[in-house]
N, C-alpha and C positions, 0 to 999 in steps of 0.2 A: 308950342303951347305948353305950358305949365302947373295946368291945374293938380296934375295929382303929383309933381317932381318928386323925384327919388323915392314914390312908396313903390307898395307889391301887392299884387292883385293874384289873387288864383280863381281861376275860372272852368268849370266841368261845361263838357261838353263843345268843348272850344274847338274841335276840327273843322265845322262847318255852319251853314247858318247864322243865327243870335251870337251865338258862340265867340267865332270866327270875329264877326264886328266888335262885339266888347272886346278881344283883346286889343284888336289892330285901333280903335279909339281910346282904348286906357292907355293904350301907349304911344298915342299919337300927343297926353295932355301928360308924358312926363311918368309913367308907370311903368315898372317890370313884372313879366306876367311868370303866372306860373301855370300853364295850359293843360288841361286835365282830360281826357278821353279814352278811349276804349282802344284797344291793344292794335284791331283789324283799321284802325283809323291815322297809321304812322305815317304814311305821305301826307297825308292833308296836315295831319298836326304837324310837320314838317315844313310844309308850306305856310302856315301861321306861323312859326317861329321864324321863318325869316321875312315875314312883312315885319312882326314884332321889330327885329334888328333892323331892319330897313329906317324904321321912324328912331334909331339910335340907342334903343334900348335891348335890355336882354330879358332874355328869355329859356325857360326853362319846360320840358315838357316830361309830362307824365302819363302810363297809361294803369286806368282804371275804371272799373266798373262800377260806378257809386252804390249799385249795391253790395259791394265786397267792404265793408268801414276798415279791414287793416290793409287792403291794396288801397287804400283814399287816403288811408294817414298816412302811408310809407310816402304817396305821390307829394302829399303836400307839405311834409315834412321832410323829405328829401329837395323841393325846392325853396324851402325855407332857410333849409341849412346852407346853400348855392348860393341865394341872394342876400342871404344877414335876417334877413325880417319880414313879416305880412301886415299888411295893411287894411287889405278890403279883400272880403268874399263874396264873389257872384259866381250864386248857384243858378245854375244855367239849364241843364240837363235835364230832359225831361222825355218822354213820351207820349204820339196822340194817332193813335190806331185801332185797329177792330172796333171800326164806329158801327153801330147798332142801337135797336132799341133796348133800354132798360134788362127787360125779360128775355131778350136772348144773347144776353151776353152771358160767355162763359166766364167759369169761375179762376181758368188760368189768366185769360184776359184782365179781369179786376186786378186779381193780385197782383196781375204785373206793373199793370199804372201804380196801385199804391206804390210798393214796391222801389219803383224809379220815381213816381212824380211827389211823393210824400216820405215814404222812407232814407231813400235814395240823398232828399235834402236835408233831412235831418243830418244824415252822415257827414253829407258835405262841409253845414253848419259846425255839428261837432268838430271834425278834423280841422279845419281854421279857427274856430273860436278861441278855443289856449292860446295862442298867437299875437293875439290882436290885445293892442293897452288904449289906451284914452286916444278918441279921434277915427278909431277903427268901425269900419260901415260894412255891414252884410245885408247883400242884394239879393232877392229869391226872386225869380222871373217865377210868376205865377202865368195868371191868362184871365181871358174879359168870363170865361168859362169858372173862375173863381170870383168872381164875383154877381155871377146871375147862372142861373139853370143853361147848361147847353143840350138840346135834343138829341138824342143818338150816341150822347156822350159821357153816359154817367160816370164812367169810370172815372176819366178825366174831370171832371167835373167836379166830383169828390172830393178826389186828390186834389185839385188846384184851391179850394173852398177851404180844404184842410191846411194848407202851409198857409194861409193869411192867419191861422189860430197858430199855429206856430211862431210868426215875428212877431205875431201880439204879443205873446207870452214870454220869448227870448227877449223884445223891445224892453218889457219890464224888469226880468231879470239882468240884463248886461247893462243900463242904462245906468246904474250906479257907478260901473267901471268906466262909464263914456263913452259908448261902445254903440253903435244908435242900428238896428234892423229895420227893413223896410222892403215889402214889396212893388214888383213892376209887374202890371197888366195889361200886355198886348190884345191887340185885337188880333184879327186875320194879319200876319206877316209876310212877305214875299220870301218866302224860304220851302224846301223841300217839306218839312210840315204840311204845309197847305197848297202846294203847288203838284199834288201829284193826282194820278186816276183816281185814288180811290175816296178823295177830299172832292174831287169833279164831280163822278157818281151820287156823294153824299147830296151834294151841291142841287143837282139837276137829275133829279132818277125817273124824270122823263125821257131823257134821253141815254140810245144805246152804246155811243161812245163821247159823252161831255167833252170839251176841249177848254180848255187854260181863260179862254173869251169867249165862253160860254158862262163858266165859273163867275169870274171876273164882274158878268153883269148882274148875276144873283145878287155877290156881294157889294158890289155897290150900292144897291138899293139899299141895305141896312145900318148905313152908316150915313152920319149928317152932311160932313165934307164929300166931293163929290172922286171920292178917290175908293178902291173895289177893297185896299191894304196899303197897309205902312210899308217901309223897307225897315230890313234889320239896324240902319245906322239911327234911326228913330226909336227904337228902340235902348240901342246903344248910347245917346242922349241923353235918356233918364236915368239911365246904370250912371254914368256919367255924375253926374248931377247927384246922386245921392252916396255916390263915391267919394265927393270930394268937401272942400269945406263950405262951400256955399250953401248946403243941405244942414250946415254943421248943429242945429237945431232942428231936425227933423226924425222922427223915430215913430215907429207904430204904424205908417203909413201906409195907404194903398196909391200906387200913382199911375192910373190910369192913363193906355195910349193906345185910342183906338181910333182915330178921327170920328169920335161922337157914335160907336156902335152902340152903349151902353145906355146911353141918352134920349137916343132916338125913339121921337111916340110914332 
């Protein structure tokens, strides 16, 4: 497949999860990645770089903490410099923890979601931005929690609400250069996110140890299709898709993928 042939994609967060799929489908449609994560995550990112090469392409990997902006620009400037050029940014990387109510969340908690789920893509944005000329597409995985209230989740909520004002605002600004931003919002994903106790608990705090199909039937109820979550390659679909030229008039956007959570009366 050829959709994205011979560009470069850099993608934060890429060890595992959402991550993980957008490389291995950017580069299943003809992309070289340049795989971005956290220092303690080098087997996995390890393991992404050789599915990346699997599907024929290469691959480069970097480790950083999106909150550190000159460990983000050395990573993605150092696999800029590897591959010739960037293409597409998908900020990926994110945080969703210490769920709680509103009023008892602490103040280390917030800041930390802003932090990674807002600041954190800023950074991301910035470091790939200078990069990118006419045709160049950056992707910010937002969440269905940016675009409606999520209970117990304000931090994240915030934050995810906040980077859809951000590719507003970037979509404006880069759009003269040809340059088109745009958000993706998941719903519930099958990924360690949502797949763990403390997402169960949230889920079911009737019960004193939830299990996975416990979980599973909560969320299915909240969705139109008759399915509890997506998988990450449904996800990775619309990264896809706004990655490449088919999208090539598309900016500003929100591009919702939740099987109808958001819809749902």
């Amino acid at each position: 497949m050829t959709r994205l042939r011979d560009r470069v994609a850099v993608v934060t967060g890429a060890a595992g999860g959402m991550g993980r799929a957008h490389c291995r489908r950017l580069a299943e449609e003809g992309a070289d990645i340049i795989a971005v994560d956290l220092a303690e995550t080098a087997d996995a990112l390890a393991a992404v770089a050789y599915e990346v090469e699997g599907c024929g392409r290469r691959c480069v990997t970097g480790f950083a903490d999106i909150r550190d902006p000159l460990a983000l620009e050395e990573a993605v400037n150092t696999g800029v410099v590897q591959l010739g050029r960037l293409d597409i940014v998908v900020a990926n990387a994110g945080v969703y923890a210490d769920l709680g109510p509103a009023w008892e969340l602490s103040d280390e908690s917030w800041q930390r979601a802003l932090d990674i789920n807002l600041t954190g893509v800023w950074h991301t944005v910035r470091a790939g931005a200078g990069h990118l000329g006419a045709g160049g597409s950056i992707v910010i995985v937002g969440s269905t929690n940016g675009v409606k209230g999520g209970a117990r989740a304000t931090h994240y909520s915030a934050s995810k609400h906040a980077v859809v004002g951000l590719a507003r605002t970037m979509a404006n600004e880069l759009g003269p250069q040809g340059i088109r931003v745009n958000t993706v919002h998941p719903g519930s994903v099958a990924t360690p996110m949502i797949l763990n106790d403390s997402v169960y608990a949230k889920l079911r705090p009737d019960l004193p140890n939830p299990t996975r199909e416990d979980a599973a039937r909560v969320l299915a109820e909240r969705t139109i299709l008759p399915v509890p979550w997506v998988e990450p390659v449904d996800i990775s679909n619309a990264v896809l898709f706004l990655a490449s030229d088919e999208s090539r008039y598309v900016t500003g956007i929100e591009l919702v993928v939740d099987a109808g959570l958001t819809q749902k009366v």
